[in-house]
Residue frames as a rotation matrix with the C-alpha (Angstrom) as fourth column:
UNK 1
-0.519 0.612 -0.597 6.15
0.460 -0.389 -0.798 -18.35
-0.721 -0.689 -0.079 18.42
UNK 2
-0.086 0.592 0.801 3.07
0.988 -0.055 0.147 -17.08
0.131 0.804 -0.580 16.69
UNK 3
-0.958 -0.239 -0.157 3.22
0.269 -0.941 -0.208 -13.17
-0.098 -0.241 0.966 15.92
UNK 4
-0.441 0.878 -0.186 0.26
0.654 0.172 -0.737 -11.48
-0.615 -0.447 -0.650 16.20
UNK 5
-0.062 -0.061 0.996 -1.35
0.988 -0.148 0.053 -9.99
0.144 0.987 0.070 13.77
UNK 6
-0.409 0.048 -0.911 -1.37
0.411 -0.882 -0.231 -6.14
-0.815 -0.469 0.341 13.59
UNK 7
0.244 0.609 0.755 -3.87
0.970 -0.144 -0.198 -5.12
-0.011 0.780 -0.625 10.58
UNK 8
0.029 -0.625 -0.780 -3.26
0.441 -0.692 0.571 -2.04
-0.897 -0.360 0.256 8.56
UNK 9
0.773 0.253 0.581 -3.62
0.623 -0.130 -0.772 0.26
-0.120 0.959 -0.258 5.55
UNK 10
-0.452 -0.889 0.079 -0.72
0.680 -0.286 0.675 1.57
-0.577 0.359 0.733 3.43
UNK 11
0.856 0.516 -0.028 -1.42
0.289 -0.523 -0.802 4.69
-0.428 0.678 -0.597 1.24
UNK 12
-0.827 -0.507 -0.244 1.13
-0.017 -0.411 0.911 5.40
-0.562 0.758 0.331 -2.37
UNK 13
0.733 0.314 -0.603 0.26
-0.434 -0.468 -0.770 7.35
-0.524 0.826 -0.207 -5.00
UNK 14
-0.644 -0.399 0.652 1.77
0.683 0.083 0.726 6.19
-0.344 0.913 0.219 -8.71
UNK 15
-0.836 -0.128 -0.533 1.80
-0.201 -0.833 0.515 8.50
-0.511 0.538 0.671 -11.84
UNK 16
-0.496 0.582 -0.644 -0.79
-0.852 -0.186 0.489 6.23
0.165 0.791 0.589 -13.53
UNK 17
0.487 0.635 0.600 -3.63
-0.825 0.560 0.077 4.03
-0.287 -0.532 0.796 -13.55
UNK 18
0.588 -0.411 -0.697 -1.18
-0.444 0.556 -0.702 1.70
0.676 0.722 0.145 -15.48
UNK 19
-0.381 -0.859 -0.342 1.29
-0.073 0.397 -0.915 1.75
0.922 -0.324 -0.214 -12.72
UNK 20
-0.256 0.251 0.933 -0.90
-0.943 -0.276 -0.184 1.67
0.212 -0.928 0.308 -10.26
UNK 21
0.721 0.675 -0.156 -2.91
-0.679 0.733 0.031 -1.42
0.135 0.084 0.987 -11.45
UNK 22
0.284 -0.911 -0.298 0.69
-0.076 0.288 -0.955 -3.06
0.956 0.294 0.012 -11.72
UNK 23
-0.749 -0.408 0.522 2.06
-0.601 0.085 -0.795 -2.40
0.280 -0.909 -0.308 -7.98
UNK 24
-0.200 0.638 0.743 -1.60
-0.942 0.084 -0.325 -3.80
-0.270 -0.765 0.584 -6.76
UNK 25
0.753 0.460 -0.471 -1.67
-0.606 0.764 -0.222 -6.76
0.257 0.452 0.854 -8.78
UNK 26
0.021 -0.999 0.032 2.08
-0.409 -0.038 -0.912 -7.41
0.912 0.006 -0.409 -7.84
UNK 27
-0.644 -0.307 0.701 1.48
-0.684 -0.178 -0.707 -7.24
0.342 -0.935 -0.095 -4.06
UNK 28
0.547 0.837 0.014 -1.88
-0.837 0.547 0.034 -9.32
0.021 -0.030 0.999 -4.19
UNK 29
0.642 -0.303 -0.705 0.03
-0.632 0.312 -0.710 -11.97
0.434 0.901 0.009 -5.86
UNK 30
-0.205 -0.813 -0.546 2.87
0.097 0.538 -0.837 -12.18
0.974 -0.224 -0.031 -3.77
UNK 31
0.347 0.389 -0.854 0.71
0.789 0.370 0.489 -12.15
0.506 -0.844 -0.179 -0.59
UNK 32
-0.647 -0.565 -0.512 2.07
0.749 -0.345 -0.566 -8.80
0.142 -0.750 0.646 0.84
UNK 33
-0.725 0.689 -0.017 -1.75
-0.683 -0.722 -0.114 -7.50
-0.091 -0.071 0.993 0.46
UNK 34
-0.540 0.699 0.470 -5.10
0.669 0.695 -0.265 -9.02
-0.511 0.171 -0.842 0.90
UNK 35
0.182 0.345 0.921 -6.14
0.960 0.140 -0.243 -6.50
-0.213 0.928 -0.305 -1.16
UNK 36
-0.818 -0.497 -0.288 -5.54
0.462 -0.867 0.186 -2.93
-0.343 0.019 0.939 -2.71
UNK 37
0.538 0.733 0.416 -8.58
0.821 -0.345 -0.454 -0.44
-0.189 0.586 -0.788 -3.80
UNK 38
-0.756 -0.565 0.331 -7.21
0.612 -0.430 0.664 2.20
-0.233 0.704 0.671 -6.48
UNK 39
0.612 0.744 -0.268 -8.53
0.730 -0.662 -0.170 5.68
-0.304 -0.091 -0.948 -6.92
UNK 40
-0.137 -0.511 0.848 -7.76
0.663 -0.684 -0.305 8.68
0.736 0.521 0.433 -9.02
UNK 41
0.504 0.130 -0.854 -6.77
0.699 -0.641 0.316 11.59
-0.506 -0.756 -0.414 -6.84
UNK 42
0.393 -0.457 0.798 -5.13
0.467 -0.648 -0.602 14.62
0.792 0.609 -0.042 -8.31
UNK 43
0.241 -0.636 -0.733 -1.74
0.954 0.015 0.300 15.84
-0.180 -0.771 0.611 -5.28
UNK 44
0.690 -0.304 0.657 -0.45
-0.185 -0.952 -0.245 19.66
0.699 0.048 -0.713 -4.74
UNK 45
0.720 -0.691 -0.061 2.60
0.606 0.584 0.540 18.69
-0.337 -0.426 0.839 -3.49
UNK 46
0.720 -0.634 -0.283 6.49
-0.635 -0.766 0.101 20.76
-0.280 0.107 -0.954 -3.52
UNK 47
0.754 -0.465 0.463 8.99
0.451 0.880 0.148 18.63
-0.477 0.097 0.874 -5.12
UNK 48
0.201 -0.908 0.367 12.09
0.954 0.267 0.137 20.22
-0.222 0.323 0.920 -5.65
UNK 49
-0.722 -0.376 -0.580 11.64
0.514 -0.853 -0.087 23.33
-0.463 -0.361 0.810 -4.68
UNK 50
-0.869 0.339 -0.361 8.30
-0.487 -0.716 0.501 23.69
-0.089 0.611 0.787 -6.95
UNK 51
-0.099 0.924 0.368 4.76
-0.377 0.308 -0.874 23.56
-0.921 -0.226 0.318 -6.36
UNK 52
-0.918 0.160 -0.364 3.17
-0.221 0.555 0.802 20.69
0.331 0.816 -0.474 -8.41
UNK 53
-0.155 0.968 0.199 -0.22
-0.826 -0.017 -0.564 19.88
-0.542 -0.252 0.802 -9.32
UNK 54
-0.904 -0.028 -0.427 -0.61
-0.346 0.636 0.690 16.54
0.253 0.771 -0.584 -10.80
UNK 55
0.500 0.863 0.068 -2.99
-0.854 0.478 0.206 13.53
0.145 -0.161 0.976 -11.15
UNK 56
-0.794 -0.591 0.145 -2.15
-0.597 0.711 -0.372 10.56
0.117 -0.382 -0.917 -9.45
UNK 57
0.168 0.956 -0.240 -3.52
-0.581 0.293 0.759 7.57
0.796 0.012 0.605 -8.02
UNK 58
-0.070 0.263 0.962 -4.17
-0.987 -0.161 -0.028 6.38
0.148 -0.951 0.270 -4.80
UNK 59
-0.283 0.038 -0.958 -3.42
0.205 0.978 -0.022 2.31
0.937 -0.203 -0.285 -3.44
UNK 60
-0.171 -0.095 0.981 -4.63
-0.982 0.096 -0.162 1.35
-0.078 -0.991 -0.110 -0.20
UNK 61
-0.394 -0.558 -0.730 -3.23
-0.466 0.806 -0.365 -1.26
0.793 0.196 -0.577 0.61
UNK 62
0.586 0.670 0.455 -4.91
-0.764 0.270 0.586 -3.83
0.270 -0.691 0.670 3.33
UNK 63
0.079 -0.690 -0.719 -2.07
-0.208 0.694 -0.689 -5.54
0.975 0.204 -0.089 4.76
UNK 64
0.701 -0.355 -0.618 -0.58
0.713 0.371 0.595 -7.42
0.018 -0.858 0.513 8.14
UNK 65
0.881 -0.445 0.162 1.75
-0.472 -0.799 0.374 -4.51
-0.037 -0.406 -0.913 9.83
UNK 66
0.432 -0.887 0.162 4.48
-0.145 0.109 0.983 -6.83
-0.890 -0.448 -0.081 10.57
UNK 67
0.249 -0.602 0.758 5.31
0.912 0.410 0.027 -7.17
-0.327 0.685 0.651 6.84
UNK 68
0.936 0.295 -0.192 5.34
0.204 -0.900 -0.385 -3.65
-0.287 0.321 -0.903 6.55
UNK 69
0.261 -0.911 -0.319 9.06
-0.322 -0.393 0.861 -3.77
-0.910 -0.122 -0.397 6.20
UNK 70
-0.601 -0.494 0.628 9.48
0.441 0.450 0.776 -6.00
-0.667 0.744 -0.053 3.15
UNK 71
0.296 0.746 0.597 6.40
0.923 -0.062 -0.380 -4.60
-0.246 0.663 -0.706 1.72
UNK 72
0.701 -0.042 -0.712 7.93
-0.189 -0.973 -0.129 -0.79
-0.687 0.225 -0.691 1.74
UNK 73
-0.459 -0.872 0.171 11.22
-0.260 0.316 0.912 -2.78
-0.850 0.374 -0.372 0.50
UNK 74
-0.284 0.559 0.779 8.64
0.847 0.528 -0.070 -4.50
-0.450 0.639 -0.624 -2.33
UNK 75
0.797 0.552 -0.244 6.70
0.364 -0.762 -0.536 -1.04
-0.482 0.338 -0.808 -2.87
UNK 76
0.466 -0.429 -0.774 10.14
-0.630 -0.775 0.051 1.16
-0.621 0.463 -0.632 -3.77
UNK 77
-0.708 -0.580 0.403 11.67
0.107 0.476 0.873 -1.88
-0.698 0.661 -0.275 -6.05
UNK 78
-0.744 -0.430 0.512 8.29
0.509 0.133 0.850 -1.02
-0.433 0.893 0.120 -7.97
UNK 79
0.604 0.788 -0.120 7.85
0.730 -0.607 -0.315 2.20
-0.321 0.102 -0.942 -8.19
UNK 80
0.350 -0.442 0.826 8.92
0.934 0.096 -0.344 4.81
0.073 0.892 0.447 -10.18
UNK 81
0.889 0.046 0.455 8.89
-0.042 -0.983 0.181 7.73
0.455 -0.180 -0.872 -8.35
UNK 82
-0.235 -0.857 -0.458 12.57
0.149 0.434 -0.889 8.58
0.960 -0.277 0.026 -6.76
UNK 83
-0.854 0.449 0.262 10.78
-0.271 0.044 -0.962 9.59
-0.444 -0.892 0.084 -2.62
UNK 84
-0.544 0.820 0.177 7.43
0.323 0.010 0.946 7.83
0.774 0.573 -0.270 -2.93
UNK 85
-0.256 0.083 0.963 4.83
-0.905 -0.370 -0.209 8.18
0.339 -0.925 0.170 -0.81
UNK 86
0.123 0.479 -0.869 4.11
0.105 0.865 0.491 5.26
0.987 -0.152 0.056 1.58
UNK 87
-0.432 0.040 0.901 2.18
-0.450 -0.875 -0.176 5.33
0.782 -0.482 0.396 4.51
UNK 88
-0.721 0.222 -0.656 1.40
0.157 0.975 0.157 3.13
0.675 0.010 -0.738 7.07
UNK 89
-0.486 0.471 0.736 -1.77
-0.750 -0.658 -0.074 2.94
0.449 -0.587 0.673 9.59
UNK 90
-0.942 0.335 0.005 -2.91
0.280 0.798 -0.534 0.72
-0.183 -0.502 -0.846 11.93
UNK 91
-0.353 0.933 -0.069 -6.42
-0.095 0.038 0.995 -0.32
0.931 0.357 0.075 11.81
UNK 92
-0.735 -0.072 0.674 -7.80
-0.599 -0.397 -0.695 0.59
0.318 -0.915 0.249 14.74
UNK 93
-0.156 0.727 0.669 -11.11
-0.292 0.613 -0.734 -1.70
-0.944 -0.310 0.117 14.79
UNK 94
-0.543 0.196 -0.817 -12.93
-0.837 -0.045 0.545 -3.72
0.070 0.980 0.188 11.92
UNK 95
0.583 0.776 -0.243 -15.25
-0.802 0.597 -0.019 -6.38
0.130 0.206 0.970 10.96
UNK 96
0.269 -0.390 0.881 -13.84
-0.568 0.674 0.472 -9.02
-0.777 -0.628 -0.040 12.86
UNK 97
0.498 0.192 0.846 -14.45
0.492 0.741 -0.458 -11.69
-0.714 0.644 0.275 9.61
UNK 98
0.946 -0.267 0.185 -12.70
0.071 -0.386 -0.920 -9.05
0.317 0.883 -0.346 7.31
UNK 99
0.383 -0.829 0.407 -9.53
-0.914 -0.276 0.298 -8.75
-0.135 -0.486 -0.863 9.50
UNK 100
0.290 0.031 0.957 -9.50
-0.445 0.890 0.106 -12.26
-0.848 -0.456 0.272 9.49
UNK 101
0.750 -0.068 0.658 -9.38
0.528 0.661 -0.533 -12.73
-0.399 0.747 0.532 6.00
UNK 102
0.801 -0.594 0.080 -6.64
-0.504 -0.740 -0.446 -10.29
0.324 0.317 -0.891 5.61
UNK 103
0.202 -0.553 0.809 -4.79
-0.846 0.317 0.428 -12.24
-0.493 -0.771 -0.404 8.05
UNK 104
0.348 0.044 0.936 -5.30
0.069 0.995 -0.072 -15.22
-0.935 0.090 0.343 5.95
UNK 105
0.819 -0.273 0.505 -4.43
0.502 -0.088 -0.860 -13.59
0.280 0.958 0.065 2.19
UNK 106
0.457 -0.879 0.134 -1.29
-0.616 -0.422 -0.665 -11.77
0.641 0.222 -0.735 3.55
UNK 107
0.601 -0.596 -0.532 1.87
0.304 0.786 -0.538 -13.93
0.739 0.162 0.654 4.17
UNK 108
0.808 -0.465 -0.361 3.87
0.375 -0.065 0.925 -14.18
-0.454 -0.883 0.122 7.31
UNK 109
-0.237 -0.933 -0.270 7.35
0.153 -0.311 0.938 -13.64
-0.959 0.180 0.217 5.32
């Protein structure tokens, strides 16, 4: 039976544009993204009991929902943080022809 698709953006932050560019080129690659856009963002965030201010950067990720499992499994084998973040969101509407090709650049399994 064909699943249906369920479109969707992931948001993780990485420490650098280095390791970002890395995770998004990764995931492209192996089909668990039809694409990622990458953006400096600078987080205020409590980690261990102490407020941090860093700079970070920002994937969204444009993927099919139902891989969302292997892809978090994919995301924490490479990344470096030890809790990233990853987030998932359905896409609630979109350009019919862009959904479509998402559907077509991210792998069923």
């Amino acid at each position: 039976m064909n699943e249906s698709k369920q479109y969707g953006v992931v948001f993780v932050t990485a420490e650098s544009e280095e390791q970002a560019r890395a995770i998004a080129s990764a995931l492209v690659k192996e089909k668990y993204a039809a694409c990622v856009s990458l953006m400096p963002v600078h987080s205020v965030y409590t980690w261990q009991e102490e407020v941090h201010s860093d700079p970070e950067w920002q994937l969204i990720i444009k993927t099919d929902l139902n891989r969302y499992s292997q892809l978090e499994t994919r995301l924490s084998q490479l990344h470096s943080y030890d809790v990233p973040e990853i987030i998932a969101l359905p896409i609630q509407a979109g350009l019919a022809p862009y959904l479509h090709w998402i559907g077509e650049n991210v792998s069923p399994q």
